[in-house]
N, CA, C and O atoms as a printed pandas DataFrame, in Angstrom:
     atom_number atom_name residue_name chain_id  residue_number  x_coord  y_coord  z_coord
0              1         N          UNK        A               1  113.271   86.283   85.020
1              2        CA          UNK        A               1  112.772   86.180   86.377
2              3         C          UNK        A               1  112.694   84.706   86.758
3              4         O          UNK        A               1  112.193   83.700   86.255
4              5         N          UNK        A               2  113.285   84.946   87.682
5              6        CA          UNK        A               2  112.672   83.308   88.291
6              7         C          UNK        A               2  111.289   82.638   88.978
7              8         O          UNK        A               2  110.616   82.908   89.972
8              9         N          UNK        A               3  111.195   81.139   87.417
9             10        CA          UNK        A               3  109.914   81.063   87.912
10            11         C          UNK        A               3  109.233   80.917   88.743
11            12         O          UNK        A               3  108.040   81.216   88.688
12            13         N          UNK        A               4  109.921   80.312   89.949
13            14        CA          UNK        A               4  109.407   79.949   91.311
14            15         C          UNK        A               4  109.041   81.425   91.527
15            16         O          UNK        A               4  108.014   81.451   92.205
16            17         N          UNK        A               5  109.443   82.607   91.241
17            18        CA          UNK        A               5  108.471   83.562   92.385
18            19         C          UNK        A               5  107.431   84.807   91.138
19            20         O          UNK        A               5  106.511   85.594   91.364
20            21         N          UNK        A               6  108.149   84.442   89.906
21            22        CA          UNK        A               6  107.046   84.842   88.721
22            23         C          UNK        A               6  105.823   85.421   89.077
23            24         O          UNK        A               6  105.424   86.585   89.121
24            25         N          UNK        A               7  104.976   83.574   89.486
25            26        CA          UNK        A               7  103.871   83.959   89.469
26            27         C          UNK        A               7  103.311   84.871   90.896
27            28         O          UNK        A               7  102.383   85.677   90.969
28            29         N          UNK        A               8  104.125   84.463   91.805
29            30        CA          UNK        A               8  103.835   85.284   93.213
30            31         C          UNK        A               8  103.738   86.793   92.659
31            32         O          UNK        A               8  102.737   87.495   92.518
32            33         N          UNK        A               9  105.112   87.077   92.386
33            34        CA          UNK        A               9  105.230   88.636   92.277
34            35         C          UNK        A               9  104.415   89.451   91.956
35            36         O          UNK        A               9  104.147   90.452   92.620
36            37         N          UNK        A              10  103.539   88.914   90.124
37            38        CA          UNK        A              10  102.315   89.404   90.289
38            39         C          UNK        A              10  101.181   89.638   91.496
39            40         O          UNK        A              10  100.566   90.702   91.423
40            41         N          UNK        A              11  100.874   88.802   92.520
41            42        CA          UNK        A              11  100.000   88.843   92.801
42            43         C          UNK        A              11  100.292   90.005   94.076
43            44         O          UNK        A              11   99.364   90.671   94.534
44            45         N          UNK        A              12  101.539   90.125   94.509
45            46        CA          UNK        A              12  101.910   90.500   96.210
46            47         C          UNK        A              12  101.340   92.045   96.156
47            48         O          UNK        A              12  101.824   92.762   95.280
48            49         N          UNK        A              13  100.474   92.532   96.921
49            50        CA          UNK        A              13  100.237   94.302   96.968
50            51         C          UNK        A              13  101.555   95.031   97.283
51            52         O          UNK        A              13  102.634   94.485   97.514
52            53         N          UNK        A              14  101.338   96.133   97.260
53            54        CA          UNK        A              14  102.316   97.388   97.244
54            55         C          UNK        A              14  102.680   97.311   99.153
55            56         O          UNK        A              14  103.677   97.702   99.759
56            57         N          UNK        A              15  101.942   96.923   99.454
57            58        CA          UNK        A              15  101.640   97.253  100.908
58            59         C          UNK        A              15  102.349   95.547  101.515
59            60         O          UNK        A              15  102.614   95.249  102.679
60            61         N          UNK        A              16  102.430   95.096  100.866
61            62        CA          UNK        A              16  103.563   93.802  101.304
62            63         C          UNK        A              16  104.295   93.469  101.246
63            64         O          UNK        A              16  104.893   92.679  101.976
64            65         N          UNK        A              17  104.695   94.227   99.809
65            66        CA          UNK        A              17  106.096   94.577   98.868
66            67         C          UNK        A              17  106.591   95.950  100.024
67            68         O          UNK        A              17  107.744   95.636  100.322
68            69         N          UNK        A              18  106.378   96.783  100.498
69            70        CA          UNK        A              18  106.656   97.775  101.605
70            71         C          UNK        A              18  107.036   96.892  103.160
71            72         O          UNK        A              18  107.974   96.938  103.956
72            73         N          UNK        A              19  106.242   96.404  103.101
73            74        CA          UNK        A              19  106.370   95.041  104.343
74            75         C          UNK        A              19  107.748   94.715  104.551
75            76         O          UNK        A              19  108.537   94.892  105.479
76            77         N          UNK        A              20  107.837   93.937  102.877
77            78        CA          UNK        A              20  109.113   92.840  102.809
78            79         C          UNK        A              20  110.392   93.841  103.116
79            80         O          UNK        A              20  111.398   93.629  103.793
80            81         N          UNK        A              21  109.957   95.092  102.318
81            82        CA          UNK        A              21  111.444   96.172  102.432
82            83         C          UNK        A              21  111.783   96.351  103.964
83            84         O          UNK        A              21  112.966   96.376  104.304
84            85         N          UNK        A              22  110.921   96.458  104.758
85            86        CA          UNK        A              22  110.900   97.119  105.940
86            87         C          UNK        A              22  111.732   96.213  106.720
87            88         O          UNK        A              22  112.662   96.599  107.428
88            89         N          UNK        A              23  111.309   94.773  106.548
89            90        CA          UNK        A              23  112.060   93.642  107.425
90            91         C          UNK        A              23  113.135   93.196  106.604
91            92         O          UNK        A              23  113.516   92.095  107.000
92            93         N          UNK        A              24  113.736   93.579  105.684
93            94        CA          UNK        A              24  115.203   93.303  105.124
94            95         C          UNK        A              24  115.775   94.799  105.806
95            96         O          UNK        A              24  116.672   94.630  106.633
96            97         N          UNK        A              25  115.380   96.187  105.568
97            98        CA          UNK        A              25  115.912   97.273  106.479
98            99         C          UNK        A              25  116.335   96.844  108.158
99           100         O          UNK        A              25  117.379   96.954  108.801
100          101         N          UNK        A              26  114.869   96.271  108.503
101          102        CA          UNK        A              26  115.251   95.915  110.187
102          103         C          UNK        A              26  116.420   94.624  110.347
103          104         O          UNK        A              26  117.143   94.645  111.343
104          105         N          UNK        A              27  116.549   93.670  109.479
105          106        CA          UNK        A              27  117.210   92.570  109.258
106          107         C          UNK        A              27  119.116   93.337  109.290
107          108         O          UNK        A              27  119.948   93.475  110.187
108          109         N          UNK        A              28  119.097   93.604  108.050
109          110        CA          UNK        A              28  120.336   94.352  107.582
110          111         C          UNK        A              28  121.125   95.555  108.184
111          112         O          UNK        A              28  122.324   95.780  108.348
112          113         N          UNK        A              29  119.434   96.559  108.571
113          114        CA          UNK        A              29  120.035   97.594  109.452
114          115         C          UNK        A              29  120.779   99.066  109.132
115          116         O          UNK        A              29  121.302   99.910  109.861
116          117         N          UNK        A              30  120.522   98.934  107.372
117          118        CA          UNK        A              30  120.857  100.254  106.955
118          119         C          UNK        A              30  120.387  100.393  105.402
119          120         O          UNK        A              30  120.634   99.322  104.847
120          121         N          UNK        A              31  119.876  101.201  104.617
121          122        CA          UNK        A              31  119.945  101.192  104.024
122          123         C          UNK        A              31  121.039  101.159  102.490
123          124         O          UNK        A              31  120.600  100.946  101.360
124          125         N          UNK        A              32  121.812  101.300  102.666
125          126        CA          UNK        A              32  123.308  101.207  102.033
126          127         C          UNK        A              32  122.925   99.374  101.658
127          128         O          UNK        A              32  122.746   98.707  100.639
128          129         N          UNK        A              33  122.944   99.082  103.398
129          130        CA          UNK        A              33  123.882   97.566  103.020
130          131         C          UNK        A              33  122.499   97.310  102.258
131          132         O          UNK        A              33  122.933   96.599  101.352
132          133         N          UNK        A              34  121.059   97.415  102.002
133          134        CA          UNK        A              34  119.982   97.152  101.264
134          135         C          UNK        A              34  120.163   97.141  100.005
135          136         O          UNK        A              34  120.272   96.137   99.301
136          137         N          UNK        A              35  120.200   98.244   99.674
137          138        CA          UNK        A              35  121.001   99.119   98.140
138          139         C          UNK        A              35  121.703   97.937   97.412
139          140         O          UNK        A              35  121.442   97.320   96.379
140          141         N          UNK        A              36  122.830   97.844   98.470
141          142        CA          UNK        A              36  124.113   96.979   97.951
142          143         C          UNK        A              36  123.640   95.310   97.844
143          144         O          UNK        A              36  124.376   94.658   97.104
144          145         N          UNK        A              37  122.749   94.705   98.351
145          146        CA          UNK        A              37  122.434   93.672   98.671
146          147         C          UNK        A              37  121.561   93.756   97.115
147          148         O          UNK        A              37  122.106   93.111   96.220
148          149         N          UNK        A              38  120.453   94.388   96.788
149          150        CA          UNK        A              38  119.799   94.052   95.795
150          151         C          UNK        A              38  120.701   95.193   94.342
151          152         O          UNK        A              38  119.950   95.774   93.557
152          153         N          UNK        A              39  121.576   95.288   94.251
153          154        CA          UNK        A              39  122.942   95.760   93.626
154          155         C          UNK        A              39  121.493   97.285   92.277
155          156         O          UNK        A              39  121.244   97.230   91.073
156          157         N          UNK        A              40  120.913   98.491   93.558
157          158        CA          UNK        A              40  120.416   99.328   93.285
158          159         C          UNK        A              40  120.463  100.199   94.358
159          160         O          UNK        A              40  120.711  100.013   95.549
160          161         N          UNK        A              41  120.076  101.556   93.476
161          162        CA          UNK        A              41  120.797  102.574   94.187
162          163         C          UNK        A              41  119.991  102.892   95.880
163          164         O          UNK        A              41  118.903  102.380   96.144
164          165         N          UNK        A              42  120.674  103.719   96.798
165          166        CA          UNK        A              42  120.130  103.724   98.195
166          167         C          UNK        A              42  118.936  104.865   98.017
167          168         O          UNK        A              42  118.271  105.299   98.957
168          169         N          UNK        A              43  118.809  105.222   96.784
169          170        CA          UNK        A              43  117.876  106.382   96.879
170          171         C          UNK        A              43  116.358  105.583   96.280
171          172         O          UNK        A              43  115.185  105.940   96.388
172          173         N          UNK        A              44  116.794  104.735   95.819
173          174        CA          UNK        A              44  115.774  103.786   95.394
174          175         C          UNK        A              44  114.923  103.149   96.664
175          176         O          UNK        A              44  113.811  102.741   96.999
176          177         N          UNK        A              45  116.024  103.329   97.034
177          178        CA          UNK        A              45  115.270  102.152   98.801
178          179         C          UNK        A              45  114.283  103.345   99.785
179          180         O          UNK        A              45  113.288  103.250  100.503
180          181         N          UNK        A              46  115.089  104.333   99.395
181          182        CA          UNK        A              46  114.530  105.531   99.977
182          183         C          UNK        A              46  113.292  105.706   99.818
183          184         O          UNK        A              46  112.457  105.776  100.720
184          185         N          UNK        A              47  112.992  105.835   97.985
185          186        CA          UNK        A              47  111.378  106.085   98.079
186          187         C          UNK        A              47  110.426  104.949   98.146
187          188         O          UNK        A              47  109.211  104.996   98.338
188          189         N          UNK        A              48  111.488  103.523   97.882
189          190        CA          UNK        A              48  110.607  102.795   98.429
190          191         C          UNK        A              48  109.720  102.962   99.724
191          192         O          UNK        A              48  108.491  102.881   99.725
192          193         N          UNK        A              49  110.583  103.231  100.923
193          194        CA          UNK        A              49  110.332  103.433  102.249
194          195         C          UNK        A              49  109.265  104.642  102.885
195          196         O          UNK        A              49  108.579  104.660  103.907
196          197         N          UNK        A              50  109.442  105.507  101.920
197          198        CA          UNK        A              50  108.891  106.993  101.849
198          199         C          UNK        A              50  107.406  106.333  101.134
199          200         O          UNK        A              50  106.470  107.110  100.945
200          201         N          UNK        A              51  107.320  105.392  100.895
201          202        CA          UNK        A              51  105.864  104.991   99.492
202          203         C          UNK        A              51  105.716  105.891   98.377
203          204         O          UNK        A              51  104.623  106.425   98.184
204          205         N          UNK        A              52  106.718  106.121   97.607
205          206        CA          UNK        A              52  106.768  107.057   96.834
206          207         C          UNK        A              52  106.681  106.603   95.170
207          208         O          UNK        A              52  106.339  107.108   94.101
208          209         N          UNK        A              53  107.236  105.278   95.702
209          210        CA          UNK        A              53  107.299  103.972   94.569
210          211         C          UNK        A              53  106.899  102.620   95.422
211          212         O          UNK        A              53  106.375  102.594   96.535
212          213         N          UNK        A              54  107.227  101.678   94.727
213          214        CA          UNK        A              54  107.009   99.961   95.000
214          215         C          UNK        A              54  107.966   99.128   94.459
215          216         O          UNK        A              54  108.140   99.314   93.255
216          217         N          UNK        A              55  108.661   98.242   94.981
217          218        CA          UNK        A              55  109.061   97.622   94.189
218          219         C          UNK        A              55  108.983   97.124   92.789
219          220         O          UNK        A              55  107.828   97.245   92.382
220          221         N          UNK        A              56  109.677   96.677   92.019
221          222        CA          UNK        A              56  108.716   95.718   90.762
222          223         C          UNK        A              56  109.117   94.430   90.712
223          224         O          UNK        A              56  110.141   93.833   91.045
224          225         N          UNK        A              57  108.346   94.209   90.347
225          226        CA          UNK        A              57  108.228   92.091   90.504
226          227         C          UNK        A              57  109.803   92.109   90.477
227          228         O          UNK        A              57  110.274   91.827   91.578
228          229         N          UNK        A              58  110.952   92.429   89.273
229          230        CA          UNK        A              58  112.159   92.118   89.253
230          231         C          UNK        A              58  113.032   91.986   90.338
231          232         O          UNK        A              58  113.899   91.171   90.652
232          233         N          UNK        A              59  112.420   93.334   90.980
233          234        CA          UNK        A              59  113.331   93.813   92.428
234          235         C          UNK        A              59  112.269   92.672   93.417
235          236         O          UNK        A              59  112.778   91.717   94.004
236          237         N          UNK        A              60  110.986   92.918   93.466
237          238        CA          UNK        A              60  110.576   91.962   94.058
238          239         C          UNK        A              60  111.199   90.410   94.406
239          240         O          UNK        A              60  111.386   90.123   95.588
240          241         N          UNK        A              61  111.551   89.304   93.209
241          242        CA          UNK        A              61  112.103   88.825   93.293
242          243         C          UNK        A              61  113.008   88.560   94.094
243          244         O          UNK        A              61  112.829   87.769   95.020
244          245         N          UNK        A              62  114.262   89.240   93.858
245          246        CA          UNK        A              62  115.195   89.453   94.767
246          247         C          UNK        A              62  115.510   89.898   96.598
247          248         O          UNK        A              62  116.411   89.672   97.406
248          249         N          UNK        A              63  113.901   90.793   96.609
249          250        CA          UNK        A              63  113.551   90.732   97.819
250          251         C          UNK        A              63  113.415   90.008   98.588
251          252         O          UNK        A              63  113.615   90.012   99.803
252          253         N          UNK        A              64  112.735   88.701   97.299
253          254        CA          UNK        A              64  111.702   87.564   98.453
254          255         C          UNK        A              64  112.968   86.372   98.792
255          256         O          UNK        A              64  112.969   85.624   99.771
256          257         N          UNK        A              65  113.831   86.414   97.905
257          258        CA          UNK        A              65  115.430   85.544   98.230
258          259         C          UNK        A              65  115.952   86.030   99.099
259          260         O          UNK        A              65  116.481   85.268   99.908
260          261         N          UNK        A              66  116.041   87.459   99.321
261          262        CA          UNK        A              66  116.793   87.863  100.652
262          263         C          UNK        A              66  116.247   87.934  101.748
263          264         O          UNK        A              66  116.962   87.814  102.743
264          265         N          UNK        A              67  114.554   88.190  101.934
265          266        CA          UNK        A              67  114.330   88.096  102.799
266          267         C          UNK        A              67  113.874   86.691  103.556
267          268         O          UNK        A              67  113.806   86.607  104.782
268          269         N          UNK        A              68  113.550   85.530  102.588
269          270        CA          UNK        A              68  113.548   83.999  102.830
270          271         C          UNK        A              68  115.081   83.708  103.528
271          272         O          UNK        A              68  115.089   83.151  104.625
272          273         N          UNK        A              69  116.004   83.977  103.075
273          274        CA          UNK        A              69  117.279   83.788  103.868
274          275         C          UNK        A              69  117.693   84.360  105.148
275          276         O          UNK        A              69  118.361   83.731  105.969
276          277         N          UNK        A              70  117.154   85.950  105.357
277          278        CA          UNK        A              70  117.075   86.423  106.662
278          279         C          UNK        A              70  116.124   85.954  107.360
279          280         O          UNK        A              70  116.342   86.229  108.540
280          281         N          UNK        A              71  115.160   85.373  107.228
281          282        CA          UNK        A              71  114.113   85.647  108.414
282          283         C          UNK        A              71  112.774   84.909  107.373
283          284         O          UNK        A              71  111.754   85.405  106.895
284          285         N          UNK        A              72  113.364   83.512  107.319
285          286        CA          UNK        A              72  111.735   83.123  106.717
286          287         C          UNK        A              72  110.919   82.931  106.953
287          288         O          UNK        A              72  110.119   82.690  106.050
288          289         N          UNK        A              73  110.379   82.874  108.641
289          290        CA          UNK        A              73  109.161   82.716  109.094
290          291         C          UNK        A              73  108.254   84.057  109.015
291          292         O          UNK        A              73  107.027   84.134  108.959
292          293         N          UNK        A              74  108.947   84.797  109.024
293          294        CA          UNK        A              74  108.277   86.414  108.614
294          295         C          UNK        A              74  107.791   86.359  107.614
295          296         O          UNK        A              74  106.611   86.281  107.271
296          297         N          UNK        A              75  109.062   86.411  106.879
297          298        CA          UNK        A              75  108.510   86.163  105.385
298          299         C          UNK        A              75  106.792   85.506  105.129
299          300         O          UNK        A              75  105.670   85.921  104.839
300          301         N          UNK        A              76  107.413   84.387  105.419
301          302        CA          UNK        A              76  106.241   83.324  104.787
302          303         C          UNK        A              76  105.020   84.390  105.324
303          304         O          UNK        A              76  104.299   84.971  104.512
304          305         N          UNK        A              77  104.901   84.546  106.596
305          306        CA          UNK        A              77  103.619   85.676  107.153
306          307         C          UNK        A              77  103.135   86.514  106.673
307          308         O          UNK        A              77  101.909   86.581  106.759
308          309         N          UNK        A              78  103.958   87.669  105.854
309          310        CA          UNK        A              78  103.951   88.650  105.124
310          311         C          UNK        A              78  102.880   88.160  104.153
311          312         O          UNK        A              78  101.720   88.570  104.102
312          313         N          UNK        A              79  103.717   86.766  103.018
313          314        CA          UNK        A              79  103.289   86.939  102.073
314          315         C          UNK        A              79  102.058   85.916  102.161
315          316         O          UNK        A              79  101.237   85.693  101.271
316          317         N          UNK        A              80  102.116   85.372  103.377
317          318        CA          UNK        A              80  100.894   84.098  103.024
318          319         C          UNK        A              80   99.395   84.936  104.015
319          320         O          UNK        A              80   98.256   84.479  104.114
320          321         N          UNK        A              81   99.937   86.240  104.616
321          322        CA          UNK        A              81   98.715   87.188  105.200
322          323         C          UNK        A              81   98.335   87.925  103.846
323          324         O          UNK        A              81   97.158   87.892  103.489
324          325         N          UNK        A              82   99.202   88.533  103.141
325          326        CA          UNK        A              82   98.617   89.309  101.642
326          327         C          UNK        A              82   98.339   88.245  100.758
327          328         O          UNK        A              82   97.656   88.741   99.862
328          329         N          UNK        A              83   98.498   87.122  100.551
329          330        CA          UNK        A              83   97.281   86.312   99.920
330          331         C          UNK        A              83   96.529   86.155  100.266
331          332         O          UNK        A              83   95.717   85.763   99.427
332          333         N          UNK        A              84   96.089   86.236  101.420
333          334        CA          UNK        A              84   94.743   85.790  102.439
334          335         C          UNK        A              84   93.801   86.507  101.901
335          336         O          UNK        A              84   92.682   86.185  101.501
336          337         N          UNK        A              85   94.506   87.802  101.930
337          338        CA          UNK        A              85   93.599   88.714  101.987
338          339         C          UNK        A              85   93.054   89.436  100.277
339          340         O          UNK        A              85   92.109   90.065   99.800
340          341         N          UNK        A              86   94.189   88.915   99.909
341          342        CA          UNK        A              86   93.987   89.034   98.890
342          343         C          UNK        A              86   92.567   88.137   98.235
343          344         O          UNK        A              86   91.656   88.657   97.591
344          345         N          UNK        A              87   92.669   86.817   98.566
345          346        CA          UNK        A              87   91.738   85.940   98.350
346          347         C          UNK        A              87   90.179   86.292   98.640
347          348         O          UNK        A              87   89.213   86.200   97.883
348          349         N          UNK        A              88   90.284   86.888  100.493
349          350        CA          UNK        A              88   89.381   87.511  100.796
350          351         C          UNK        A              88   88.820   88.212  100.122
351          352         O          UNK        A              88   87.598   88.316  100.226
352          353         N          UNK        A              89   89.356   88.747   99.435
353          354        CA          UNK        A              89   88.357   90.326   98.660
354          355         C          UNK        A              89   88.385   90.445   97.282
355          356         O          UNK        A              89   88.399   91.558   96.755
356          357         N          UNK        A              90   88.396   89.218   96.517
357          358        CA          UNK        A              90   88.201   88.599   95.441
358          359         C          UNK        A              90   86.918   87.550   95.641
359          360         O          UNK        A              90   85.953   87.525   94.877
360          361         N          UNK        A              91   87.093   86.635   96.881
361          362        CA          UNK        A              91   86.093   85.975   96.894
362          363         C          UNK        A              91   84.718   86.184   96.716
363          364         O          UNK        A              91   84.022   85.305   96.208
364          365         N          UNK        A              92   84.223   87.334   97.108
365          366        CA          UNK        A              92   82.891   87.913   96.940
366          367         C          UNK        A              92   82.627   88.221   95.512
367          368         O          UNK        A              92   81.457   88.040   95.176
368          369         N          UNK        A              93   83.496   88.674   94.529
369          370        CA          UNK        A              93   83.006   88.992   93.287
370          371         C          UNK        A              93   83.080   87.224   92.527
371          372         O          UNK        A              93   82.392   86.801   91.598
372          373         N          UNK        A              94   83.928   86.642   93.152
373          374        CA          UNK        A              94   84.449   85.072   92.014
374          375         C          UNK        A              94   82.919   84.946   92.535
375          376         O          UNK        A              94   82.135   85.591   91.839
376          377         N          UNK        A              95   82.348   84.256   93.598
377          378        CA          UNK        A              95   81.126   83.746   93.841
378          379         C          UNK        A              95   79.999   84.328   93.177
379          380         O          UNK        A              95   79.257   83.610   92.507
380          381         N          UNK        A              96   79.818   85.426   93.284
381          382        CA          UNK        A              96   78.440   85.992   91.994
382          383         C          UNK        A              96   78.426   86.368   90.896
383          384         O          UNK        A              96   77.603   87.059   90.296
384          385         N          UNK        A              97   80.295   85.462   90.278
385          386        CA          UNK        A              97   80.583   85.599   88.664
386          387         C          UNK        A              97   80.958   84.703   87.857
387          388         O          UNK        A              97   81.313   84.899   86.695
388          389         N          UNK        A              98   80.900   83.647   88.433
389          390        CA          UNK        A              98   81.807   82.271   88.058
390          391         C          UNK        A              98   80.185   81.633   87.398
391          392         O          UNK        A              98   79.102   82.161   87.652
392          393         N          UNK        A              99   80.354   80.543   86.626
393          394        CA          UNK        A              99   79.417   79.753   86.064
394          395         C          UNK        A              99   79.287   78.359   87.334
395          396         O          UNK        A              99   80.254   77.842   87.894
396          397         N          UNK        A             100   78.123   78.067   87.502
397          398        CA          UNK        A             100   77.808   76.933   88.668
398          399         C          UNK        A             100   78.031   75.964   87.755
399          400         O          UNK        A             100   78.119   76.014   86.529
400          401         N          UNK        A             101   78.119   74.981   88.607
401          402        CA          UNK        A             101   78.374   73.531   87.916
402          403         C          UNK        A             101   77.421   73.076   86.826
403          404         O          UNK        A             101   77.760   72.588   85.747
404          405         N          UNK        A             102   76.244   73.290   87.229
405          406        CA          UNK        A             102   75.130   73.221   86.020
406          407         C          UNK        A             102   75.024   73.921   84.902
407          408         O          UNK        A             102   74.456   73.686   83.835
408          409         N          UNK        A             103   75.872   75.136   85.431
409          410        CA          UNK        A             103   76.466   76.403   83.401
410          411         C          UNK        A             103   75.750   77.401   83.939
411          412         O          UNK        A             103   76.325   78.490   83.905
412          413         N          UNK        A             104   74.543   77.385   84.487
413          414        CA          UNK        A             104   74.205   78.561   84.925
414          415         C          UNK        A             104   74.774   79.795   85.431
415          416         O          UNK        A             104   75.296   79.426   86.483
416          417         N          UNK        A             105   75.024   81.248   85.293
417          418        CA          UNK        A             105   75.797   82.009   85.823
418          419         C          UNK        A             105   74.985   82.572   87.231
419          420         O          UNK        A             105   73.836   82.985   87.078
420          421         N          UNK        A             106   75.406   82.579   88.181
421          422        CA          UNK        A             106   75.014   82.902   89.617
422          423         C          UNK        A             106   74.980   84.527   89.676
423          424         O          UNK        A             106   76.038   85.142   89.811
424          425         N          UNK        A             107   73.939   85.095   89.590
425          426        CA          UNK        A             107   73.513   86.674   89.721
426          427         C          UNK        A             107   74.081   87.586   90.789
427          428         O          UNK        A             107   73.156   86.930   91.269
428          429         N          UNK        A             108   74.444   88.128   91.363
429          430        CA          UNK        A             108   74.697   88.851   92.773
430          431         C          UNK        A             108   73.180   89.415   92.853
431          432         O          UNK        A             108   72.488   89.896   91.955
432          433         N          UNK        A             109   72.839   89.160   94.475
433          434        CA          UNK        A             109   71.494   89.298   94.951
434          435         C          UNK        A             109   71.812   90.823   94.583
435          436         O          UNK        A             109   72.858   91.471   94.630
436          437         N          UNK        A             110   70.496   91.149   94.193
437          438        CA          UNK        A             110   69.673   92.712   94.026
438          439         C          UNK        A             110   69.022   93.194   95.155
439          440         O          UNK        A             110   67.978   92.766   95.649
440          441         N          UNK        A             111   69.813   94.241   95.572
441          442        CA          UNK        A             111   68.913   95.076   96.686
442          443         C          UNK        A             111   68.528   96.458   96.427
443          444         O          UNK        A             111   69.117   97.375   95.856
444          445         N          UNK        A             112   67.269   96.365   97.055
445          446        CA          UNK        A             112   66.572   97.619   96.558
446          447         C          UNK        A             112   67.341   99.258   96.799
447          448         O          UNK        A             112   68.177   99.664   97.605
448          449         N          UNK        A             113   66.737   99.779   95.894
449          450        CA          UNK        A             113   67.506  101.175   95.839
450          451         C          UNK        A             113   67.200  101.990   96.923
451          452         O          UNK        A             113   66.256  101.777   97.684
452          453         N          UNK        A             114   68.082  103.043   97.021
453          454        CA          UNK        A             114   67.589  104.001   98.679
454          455         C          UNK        A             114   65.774  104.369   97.897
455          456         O          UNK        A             114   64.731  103.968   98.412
456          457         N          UNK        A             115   65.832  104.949   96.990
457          458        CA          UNK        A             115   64.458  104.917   96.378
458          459         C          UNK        A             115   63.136  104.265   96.553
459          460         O          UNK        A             115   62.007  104.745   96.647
460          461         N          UNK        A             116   63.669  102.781   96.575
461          462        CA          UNK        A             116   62.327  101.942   96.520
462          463         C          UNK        A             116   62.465  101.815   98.220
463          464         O          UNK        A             116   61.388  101.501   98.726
464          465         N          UNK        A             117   63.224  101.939   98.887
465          466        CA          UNK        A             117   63.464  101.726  100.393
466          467         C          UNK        A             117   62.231  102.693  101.107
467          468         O          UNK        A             117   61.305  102.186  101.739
468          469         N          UNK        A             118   62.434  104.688  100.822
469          470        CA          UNK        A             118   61.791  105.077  101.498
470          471         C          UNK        A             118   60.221  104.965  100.479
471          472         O          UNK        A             118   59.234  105.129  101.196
472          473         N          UNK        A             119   59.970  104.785   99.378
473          474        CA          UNK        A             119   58.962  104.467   98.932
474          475         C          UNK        A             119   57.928  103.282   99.474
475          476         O          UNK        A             119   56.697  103.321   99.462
476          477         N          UNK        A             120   58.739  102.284   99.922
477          478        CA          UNK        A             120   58.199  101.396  100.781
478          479         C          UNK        A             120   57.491  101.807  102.084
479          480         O          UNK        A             120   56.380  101.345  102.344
480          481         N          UNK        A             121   58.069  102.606  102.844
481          482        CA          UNK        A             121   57.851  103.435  104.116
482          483         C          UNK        A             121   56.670  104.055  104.304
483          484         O          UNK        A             121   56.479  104.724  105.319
């Protein structure tokens, strides 16, 4: 694999990897010439499209070369919105799991149970 997109591939969701297929389909315009472009079969592209499967990083790869050459401002959107978000919804657990600068480990605030809620009442 090539390393320039290695480490990406891991990270890209199913749902961006579906993305990328969709705008090499709208780019290209058939599935065949898709098939033939990433040199796998058209039934492959099929259930890609259907969400039946996902790419894999390998095919991924090859996606992110073809679709950087068709249309890289998309591209870049695709994949620099599914890191975003990706980041987004990691960030909340890194912050109440990571060690603070002082070594201390940072707790996630405790909120009371539905229990102690109407007990309070």
């Amino acid at each position: 694999m090539d390393e320039m997109f290695e480490h990406l591939c891991e990270h890209l969701s199913r749902d961006a990897r579906h993305e990328l297929v969709g705008l090499l389909l709208e780019k290209l315009g058939a599935t065949t010439k898709l098939a033939a472009e990433l040199e796998i079969t058209e039934r492959a592209v099929r259930k890609w499209m259907l969400r039946l499967t996902h790419p894999s990083n390998m095919h991924l790869q090859l996606i992110l070369k073809l679709a950087l050459q068709l249309d890289r401002q998309r591209t870049n959107e695709i994949v620099g919105q599914d890191l975003l978000d990706f980041s987004n919804a990691v960030k909340p657990t890194l912050e109440n799991t990571l060690p603070h600068p002082a070594g201390e480990i940072h707790q996630p605030i405790s909120r009371p149970s539905a229990h102690e809620v109407r007990s309070e009442s």
